[in-house]
C-alpha positions, -999 to 999 in steps of 0.1 A, spaced: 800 329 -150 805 301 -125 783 271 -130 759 272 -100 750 310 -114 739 294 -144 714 261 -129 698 291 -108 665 306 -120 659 343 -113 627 344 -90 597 353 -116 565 354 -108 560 317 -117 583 299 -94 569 318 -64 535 297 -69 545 265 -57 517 246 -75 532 266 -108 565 246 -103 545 213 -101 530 220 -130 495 223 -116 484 261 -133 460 287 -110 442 269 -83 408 283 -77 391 286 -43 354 275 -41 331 302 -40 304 290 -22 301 268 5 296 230 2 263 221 12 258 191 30 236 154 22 203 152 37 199 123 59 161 113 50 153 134 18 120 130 21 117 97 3 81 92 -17 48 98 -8 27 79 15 5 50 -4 -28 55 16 -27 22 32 -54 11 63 -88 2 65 -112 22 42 -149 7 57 -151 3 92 -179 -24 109 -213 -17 108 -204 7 78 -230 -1 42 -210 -16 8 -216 -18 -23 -200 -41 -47 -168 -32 -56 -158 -9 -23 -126 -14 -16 -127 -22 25 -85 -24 31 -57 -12 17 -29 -40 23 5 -44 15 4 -86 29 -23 -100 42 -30 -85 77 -68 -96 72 -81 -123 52 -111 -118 33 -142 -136 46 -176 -140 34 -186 -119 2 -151 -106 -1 -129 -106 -30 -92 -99 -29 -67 -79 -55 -30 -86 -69 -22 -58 -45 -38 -76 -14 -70 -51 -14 -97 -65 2 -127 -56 -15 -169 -62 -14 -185 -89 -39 -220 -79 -23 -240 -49 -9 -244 -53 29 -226 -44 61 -193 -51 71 -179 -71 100 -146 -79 114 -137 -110 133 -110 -134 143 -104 -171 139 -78 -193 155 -57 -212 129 -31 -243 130 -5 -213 133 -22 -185 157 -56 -164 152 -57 -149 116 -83 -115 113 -110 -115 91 -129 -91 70 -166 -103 57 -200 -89 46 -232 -97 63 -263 -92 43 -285 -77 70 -271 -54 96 -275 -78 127 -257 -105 122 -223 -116 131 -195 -135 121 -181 -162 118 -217 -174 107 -229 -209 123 -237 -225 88 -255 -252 102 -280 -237 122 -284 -208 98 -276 -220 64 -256 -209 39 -255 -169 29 -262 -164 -7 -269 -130 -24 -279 -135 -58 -277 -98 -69 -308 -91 -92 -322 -123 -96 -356 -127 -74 -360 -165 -60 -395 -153 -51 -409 -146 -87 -411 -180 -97 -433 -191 -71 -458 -160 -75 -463 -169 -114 -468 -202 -111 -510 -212 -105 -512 -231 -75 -529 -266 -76 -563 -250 -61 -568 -225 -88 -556 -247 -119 
């Protein structure tokens, strides 16, 4: 027997598989098809953000008016503002929108008037100041009291 008869392998099954002679075993074939990535996935749901109480609408305390993330509006007169940058009422009465300019543009505003019409920005110094003092009545005191002709 010559020496090249000896180094040669007969062909078996295994050395017809080329991965078998790397040393790689059975190679199995996928058997489904790869499914792709999705560009948007749906992401999460939507946070129910906007205005809530339009002008002219009737709040009570504790309505939440807008739904912020930021300040797009300020809050004005008789409104109260959140961690979360809800605007919200302090006060029963009607809600009004307006604008003021500022040292850096015109900022929106969002404030409660107490009787359903007047506007804002309020002139303070014709009108006063407007208070809501929730259940106390200013009047009582003077209706108890005798007046100087009866005592």
């Amino acid at each position: 027997m010559s020496l090249w008869s000896l180094f040669r392998c007969p062909q078996t099954q295994s050395t017809r598989n080329s991965f078998n002679s790397l040393g790689l075993g059975a190679v199995r074939t996928a058997t489904k098809r790869a499914g792709g990535t999705v560009a948007n996935h749906g992401g999460s749901p939507g946070k129910r953000l906007g205005v809530k109480k339009y002008s002219d609408e009737y709040v009570i305390p504790g309505n939440i008016i807008v739904r912020q993330r930021g300040t797009q509006f300020h809050p004005g007169q008789h409104v109260g503002t959140g961690r979360d940058h809800t605007l919200f009422a302090l006060v029963p009465g009607y809600v009004r929108f307006y604008k003021e300019t500022r040292m850096r543009g015109v900022r929106k505003y969002v404030g409660i008037v107490l009787n359903k019409g007047e506007r804002l920005p309020r002139d303070e110094s014709s009108l006063g100041r407007s208070r809501f003092f929730g259940f106390v009545d200013l009047n009582a005191a003077s209706r108890n009291t005798p007046s100087p002709e009866t005592a």
